[in-house]
VEXZA-914279 format. One record per residue (C-alpha): x negated, z, y negated; residue in three letters. Coordinates in steps of 0.2 Angstrom, whole numbers, plus 2048, in hexadecimal, padded with zeros to 3 digits. Last residue first. Layout:
<sites>
XZYala/...
</sites>
This chain:
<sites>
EF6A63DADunk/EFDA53DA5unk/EF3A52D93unk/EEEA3FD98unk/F00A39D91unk/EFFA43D82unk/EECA39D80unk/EF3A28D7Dunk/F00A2FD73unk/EF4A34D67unk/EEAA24D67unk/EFCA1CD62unk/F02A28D54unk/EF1A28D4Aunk/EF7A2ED3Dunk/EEBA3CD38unk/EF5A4BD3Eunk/EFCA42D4Funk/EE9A3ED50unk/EE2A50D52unk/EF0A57D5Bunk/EEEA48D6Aunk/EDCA4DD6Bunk/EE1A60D6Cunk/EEBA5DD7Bunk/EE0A51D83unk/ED2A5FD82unk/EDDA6AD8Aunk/EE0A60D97unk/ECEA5DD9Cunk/ED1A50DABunk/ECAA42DA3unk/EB8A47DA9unk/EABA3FDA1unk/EB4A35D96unk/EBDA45D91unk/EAEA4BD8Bunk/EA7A3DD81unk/EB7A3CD76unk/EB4A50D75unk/EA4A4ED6Funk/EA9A41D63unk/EB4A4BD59unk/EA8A59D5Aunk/E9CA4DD50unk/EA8A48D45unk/EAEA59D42unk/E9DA5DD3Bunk/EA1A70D33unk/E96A7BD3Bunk/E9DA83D48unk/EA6A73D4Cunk/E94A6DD53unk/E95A7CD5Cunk/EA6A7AD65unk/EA2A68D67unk/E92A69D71unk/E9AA77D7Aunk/EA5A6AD80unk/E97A5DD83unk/E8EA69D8Dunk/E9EA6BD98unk/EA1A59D9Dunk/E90A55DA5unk/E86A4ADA5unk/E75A4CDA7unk/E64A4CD9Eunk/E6AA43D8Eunk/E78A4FD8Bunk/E6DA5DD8Eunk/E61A55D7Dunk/E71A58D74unk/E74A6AD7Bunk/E62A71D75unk/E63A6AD63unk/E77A6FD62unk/E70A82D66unk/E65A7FD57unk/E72A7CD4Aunk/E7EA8AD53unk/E73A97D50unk/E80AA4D4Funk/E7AAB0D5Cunk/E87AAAD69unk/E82A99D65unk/E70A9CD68unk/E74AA7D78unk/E7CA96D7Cunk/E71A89D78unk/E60A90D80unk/E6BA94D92unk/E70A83D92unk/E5FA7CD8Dunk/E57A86D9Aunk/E62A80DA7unk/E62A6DDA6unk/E4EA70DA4unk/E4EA77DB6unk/E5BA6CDBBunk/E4EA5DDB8unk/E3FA60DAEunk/E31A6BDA8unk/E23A63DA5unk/E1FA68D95unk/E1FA7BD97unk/E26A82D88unk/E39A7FD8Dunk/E34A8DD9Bunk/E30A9AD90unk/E3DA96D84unk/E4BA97D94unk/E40AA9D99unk/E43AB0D89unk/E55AA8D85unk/E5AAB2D96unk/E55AC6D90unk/E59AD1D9Funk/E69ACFDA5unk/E7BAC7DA4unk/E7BAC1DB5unk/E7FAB0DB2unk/E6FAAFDA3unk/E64AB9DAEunk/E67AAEDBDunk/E62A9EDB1unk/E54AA4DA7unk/E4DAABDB8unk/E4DA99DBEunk/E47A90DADunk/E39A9EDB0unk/E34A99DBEunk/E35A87DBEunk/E2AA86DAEunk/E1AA91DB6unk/E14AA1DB5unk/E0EAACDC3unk/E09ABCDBBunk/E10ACBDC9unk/E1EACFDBDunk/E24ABEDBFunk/E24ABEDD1unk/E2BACEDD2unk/E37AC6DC8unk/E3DAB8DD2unk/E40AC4DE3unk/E4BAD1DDAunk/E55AC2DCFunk/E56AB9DE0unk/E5AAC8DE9unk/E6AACFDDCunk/E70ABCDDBunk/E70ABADEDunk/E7CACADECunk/E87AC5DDCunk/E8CAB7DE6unk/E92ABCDF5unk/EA0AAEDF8unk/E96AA1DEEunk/E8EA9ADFDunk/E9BA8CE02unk/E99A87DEFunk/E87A84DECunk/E80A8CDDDunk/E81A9DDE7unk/E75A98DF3unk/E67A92DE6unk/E61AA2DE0unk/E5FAA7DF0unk/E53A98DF4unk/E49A9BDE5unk/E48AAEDE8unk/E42AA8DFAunk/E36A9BDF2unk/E30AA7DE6unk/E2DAB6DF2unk/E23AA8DFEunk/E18AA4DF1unk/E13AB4DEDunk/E0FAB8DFDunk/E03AA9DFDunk/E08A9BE0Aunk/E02A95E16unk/E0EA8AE1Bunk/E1FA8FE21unk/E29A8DE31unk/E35A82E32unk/E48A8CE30unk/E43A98E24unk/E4DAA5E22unk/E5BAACE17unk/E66ABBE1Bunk/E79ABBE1Aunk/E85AC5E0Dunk/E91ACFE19unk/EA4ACDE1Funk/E9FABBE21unk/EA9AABE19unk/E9DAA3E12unk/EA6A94E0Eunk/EAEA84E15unk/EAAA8AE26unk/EA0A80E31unk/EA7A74E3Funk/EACA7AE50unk/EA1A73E5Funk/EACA70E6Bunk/EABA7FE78unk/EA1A7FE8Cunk/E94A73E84unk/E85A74E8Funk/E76A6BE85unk/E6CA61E7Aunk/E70A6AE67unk/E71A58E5Dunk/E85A57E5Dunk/E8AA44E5Bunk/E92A44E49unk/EA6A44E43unk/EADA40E33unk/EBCA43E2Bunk/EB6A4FE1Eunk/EA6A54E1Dunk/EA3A64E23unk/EA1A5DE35unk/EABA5CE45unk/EA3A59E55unk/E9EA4AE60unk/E96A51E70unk/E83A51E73unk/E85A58E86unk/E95A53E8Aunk/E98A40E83unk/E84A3DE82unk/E83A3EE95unk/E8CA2AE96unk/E98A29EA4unk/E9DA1AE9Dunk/EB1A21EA3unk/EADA31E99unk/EB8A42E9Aunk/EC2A3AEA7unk/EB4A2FEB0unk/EA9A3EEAFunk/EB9A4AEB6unk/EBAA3EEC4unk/EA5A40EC9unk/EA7A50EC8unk/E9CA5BEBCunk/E8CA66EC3unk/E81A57EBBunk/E71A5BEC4unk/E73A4DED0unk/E70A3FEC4unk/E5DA47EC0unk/E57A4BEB0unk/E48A47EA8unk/E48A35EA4unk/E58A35EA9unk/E5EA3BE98unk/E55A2BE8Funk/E5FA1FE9Bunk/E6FA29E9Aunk/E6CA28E88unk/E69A14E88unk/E77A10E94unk/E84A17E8Aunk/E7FA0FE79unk/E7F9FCE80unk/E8F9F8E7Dunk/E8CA00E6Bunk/E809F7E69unk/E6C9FFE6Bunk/E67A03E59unk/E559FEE55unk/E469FEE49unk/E49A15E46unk/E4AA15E5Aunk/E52A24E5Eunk/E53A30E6Eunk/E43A35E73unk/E3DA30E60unk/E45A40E59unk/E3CA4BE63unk/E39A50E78unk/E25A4EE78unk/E20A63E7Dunk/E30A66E86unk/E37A76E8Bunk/E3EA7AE79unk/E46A65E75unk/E4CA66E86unk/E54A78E81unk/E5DA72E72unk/E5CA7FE63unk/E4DA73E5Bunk/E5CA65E5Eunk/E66A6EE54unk/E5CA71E45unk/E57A5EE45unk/E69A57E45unk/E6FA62E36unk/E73A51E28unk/E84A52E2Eunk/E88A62E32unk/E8BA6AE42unk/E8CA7BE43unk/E7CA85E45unk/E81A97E49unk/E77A9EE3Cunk/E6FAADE43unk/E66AB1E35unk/E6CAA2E27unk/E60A94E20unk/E52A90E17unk/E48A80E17unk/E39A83E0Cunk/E33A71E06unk/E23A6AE04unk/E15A70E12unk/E27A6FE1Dunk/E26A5FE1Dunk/E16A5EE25unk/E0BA4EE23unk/E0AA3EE28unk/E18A34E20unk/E17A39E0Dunk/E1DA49E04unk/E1CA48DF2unk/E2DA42DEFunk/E33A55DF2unk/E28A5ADE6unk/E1AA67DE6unk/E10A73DDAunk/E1CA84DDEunk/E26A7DDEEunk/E35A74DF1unk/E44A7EDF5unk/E52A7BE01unk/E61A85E03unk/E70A88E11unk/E64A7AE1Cunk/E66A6AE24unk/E59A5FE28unk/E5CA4EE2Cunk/E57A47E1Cunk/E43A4CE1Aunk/E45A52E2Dunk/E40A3EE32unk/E2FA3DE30unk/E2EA50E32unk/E30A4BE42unk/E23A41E45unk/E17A4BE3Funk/E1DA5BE49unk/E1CA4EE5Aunk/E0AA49E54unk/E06A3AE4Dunk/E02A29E53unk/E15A24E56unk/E19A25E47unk/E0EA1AE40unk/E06A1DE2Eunk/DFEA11E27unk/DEBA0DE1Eunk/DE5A17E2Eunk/DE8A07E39unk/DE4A0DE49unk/DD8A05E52unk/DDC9F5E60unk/DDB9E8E53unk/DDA9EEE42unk/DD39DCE39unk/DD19DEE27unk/DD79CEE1Funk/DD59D0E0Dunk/DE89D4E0Eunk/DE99DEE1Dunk/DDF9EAE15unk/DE99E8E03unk/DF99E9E0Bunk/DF59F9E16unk/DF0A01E06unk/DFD9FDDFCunk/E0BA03E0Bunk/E11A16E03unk/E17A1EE13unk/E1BA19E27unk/E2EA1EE25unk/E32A1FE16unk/E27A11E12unk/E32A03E1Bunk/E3FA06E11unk/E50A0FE11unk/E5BA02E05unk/E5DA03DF3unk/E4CA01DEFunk/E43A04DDEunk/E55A0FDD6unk/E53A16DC4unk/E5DA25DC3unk/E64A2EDB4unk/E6AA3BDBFunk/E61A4CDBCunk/E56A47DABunk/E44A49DA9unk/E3FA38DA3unk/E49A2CDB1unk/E4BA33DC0unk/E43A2ADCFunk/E4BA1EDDEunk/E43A19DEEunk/E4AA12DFEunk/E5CA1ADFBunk/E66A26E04unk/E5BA34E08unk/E54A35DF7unk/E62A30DEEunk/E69A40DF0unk/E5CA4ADE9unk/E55A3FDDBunk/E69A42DD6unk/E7BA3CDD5unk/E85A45DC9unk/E98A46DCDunk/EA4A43DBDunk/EAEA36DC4unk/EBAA3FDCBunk/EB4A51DCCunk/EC1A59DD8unk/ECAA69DD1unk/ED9A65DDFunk/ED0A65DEDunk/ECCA55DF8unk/EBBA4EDF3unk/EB0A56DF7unk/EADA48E04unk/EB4A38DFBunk/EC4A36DF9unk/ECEA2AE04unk/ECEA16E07unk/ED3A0FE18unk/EC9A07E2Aunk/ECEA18E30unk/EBDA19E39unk/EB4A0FE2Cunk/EB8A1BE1Dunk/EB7A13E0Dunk/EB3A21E00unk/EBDA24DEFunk/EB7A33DE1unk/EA9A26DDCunk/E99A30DDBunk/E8EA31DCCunk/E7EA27DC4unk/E79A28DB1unk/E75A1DDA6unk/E85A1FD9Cunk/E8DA19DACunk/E87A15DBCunk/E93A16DC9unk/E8FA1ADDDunk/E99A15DECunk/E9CA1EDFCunk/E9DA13E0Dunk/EA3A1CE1Dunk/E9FA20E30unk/E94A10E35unk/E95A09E23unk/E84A0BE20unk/E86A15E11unk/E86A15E00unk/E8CA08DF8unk/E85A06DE5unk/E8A9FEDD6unk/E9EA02DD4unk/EA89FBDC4unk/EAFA0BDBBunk/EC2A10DB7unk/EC7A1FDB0unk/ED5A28DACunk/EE5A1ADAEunk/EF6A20DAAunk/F01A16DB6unk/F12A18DB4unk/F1BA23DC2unk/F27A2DDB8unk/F21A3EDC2unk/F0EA37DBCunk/F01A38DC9unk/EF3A34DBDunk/EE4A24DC0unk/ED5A24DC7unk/ECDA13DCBunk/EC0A0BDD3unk/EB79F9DD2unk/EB29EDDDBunk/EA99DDDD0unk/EAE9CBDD1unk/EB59CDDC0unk/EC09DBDC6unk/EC49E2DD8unk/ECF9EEDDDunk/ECEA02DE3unk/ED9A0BDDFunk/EDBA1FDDEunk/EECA29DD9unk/EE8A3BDD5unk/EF3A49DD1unk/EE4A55DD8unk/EECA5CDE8unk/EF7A4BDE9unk/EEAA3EDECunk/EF2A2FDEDunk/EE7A21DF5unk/EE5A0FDF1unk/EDD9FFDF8unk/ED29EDDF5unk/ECA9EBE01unk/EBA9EFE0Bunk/EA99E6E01unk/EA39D6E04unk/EA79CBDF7unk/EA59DADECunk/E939DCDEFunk/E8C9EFDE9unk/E7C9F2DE9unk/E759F8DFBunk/E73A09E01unk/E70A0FE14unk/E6FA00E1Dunk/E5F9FFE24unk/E62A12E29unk/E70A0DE32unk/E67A01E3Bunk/E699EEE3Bunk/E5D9ECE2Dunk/E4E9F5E39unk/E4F9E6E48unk/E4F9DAE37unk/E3E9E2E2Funk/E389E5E42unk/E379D2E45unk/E319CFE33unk/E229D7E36unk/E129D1E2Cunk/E1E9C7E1Eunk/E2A9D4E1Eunk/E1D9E1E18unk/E1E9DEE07unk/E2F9DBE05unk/E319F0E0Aunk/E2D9F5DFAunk/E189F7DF2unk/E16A0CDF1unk/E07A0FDE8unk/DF7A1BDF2unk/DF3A2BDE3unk/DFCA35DEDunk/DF4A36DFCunk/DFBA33E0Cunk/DF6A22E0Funk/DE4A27E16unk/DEAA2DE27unk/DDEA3AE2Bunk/DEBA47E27unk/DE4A55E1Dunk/DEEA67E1Cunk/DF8A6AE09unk/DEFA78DFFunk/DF8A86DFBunk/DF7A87DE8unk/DEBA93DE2unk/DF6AA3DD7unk/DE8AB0DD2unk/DDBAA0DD1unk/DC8AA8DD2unk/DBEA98DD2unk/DCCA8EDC5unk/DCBA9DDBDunk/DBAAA1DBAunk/DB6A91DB4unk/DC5A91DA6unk/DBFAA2DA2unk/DADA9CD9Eunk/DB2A8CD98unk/DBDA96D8Cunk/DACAA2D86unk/DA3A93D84unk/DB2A8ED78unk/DB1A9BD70unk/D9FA9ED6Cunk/D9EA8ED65unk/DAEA8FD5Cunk/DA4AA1D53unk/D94A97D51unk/D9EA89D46unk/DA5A97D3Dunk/D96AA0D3Aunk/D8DA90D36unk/D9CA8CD29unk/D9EA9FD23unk/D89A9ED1Dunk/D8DA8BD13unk/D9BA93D09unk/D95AA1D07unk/D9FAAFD0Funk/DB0AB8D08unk/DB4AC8D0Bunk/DBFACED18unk/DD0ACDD1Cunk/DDDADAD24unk/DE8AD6D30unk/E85AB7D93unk/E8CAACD8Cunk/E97AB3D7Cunk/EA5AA5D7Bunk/EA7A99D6Cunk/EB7A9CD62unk/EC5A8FD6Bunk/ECAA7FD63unk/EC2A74D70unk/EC7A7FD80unk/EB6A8CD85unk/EADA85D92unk/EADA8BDA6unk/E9BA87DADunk/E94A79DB6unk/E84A79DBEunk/
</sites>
């Protein structure tokens, strides 16, 4: 999360037994040995007793009979099953999920454009460049000239193209978002969602495990960072779908003949039941106001076959009113009464993931599916107000109408099945009730322990106000994640995730004792992610607020190496100041404006600092960046 740094010439902010006689020599080495004897049966002991008696036992995940669902079975990419079904392999590349990332392809990429963004002084191009695209951001000068702040050539689309194409840059190892995004519709350039405000990020976007994971086949963190990303498959693959294949390849490899059974080595969607096939596809069409894996699980462990909600608790608002959003299709339809009074209506009634009907075809295929249930002569509609409102006549126009979303630009087909009497309005751009709202969950949850369920609510409270239509009531989430995590904490439970968490609210909140809990956590080796990211923050600045600045650099350098992010290499230079190493600070701040070129003040000081060793020309160079 980024937090407001100090300029680089500012002071550094506060943030929030006796001994016995001596044996023989040979008498003290039996008692000693007896002594680890005793010790170590004693530890067997405990260890036996606990794994019997476990205060905290994980809840355990329910048995499929489908034998791919384990984790130990390997993934082996989508061009090993092309050979056994190529027919579905080019059916599925023509949907938009077969198209959802690809690496960038110049040749046949949209052209060459600009855009003037004049909330953030921006002027965007994008152009290609030794045979590569690449995108642009330069400074809205009032002399016109062109004063260029960063410039990266693009490696992934993201996107089917269908509604719009997003691109991704990898640079320092890391992956971000390009601020420009092709948008189909308008057959133009514009900024990419989130865009359009006049702090916008630029380059400086992190793109993580967690976005990838619904747009790409399969992609991993490297070491324990957030968004040094290595990417397997680019495109939605065949195991997303029907799980981890190695199994299945090695069966039907030696020649294991299936004929008539099911194949248990693969999951088919259509073999399981109406929740399993959903949660199929609820691991990107959920939407939810905070999502929290649970203690012991990851997100990437779920696998085709099993409940998604046995990984992830999907919270969201009381009496939410379920606008429309793009990733919210699941929750709507549950709210559709078809989907209520029907025990097979799902996912599949509609869509099929190998096929997209075209769009001539579209009409014809919903009113075909509709009339599966529904007779003609229950539409209470004239038949001239149908040819006005929708000369196909197709159902979908009424009764699953396009609506806005919170993405700008962009419209989606409305998934609650029903009587529309108002557009569906989109959602506000921030919690904009009178009254802090009440999380629940929107699937229901597994059993799980009471405990468990306090930490995932805390979890999921603790998470609302790091997003930024949630940060009207603040201090109140704040207030019940801090109420709900500690109760946990004082109850025993200890693990990495938890206390990097309580490390962090206690830190913004300015209570209780934050280094504690950020040590805590920093000792458990396998914390990672946005868990470390925030232990280490809150370790380097209480150490820098005490005058430690020599081990609060320790923590921030290996934070630069799990993210990048501007702030961390500001406070990197405030502290390395601290103790005398201008070079280093120096080179922070060079870093740091890389990042984002928009840190005026750093500019500023830049140009002071060569106009006063001579350096007339890289001075310049950074008068003319120093535009607020």
């Amino acid at each position: 999360m980024d937090r407001a740094a100090p300029l680089p010439d500012a002071e550094v902010p506060a943030v929030s037994a006796g001994a016995g006689r001596a044996s023989p020599p040979f008498r003290r080495g039996r008692w000693v040995l007896g002594g680890i004897c005793m010790c170590a049966a004693v530890a067997v002991g405990i260890l036996a007793w606990w794994w019997q008696h476990d205060p905290f036992p994980l809840t355990p995940i329910a048995n499929s009979p489908f034998l791919n669902t384990r984790l130990d079975v390997a993934y082996v990419g989508s061009e090993a099953c092309i050979g056994c079904h190529a027919e579905e392999h080019i059916s599925f590349g023509r949907t938009g999920m077969g198209r959802s990332m690809a690496l960038v392809d110049a040749k046949h990429s949209p052209p060459d454009g600009a855009v003037e963004h004049l909330p953030s002084k921006r002027h965007y191009r994008a152009f290609r460049k030794n045979g590569e695209l690449w995108h642009e951001e330069l400074l809205l000068t009032p002399d016109h000239s062109d004063v260029v702040l960063a410039e990266f050539p693009l490696k992934y689309v993201v996107g089917s193209g269908n509604h719009g194409l997003t691109y991704l840059v990898e640079t320092d190892g890391f992956l971000v978002e390009s601020p420009l995004t092709w948008y189909a519709s308008r057959k133009e350039w514009d900024v990419s969602p989130g865009y359009d405000d006049p702090k916008q990020r630029g380059f400086a976007r992190p793109i993580g495990e967690g976005c990838l994971f619904c747009h790409a086949g399969r992609a991993e963190v490297i070491g324990r960072s957030t968004h040094r990303t290595h990417v397997t498959e680019t495109v939605i693959g065949c195991e997303r779908c029907h799980g981890p294949g190695a199994l299945h390849v090695e069966r039907r490899t030696e020649g294991q003949s299936v004929e008539g059974v099911i194949d248990y080595t693969i999951v088919n969607p259509a073999h399981l039941s109406r929740d399993l096939a959903e949660a199929v596809c609820q691991q990107c069409h959920l939407n939810s106001d905070a999502a929290v894996a649970f203690r012991g699980r990851k997100l990437s462990d779920f696998r085709p076959g099993l409940r998604f909600a046995d990984f992830q608790g999907i919270y969201v608002f009381k009496d939410s009113e379920q606008s429309m959003t793009v990733v919210g299709h699941v929750e709507q339809m549950h709210l559709s009464r078809c989907y209520q009074e029907s025990e097979t209506f799902s996912c599949l009634t509609c869509h099929n993931p190998h096929a997209e009907p075209a769009k001539a075809e579209r009409a014809a295929h919903t009113n075909k599916v509709c009339l599966n249930c529904h007779r003609v002569e229950s539409c209470t509609v004239s038949d001239a107000h149908r040819k006005m409102e929708s000369p196909d006549n197709n159902c979908v126009h009424c009764h699953m109408p396009r609506s806005p979303t919170d993405i700008p630009h962009l419209a989606f087909t409305h998934h609650r099945v029903g009587i529309h009497r108002h557009p569906p309005t989109a959602p506000p751009a921030v919690d904009a009730k009178d009254t802090p709202g009440e999380l629940q969950p929107l699937l229901p949850l597994p059993a799980l322990s009471e405990l468990d369920k306090q930490l995932t609510l805390g979890e999921a409270y603790r998470l609302l106000p790091l997003r930024s239509k949630h940060g009207t009531h603040k201090a109140v989430y704040q207030q019940r994640a801090l109420g709900l995590l500690t109760g946990v904490h004082e109850a025993g439970l200890r693990n990495a995730d938890l206390e990097a968490s309580l490390a962090q609210l206690c830190f913004d909140m300015k209570v209780g004792e934050p280094l504690e809990y950020a040590e805590r956590a920093l000792g458990f080796p396998d914390l990672a992610g946005q868990g470390r990211c925030d232990a280490l923050f809150v370790k380097a600045q209480i150490l820098a607020e005490r005058g430690n600045h020599t081990e609060a650099i320790a923590a921030l350098r290996e934070l630069t190496q799990l993210r990048r992010y501007v702030f961390d290499w500001l406070f990197l230079a405030n502290y390395t100041r601290a103790i005398g190493d201008e070079a280093a600070a120096l080179d922070a701040l060079k870093i740091a404006i890389r990042i984002n070129p928009r840190q005026w003040d750093v500019h500023r000081y830049l140009a002071r600092h060569y106009r006063e060793q001579g350096n007339a020309e890289q001075a310049a160079w950074h008068e003319k960046r120093a535009i607020p």
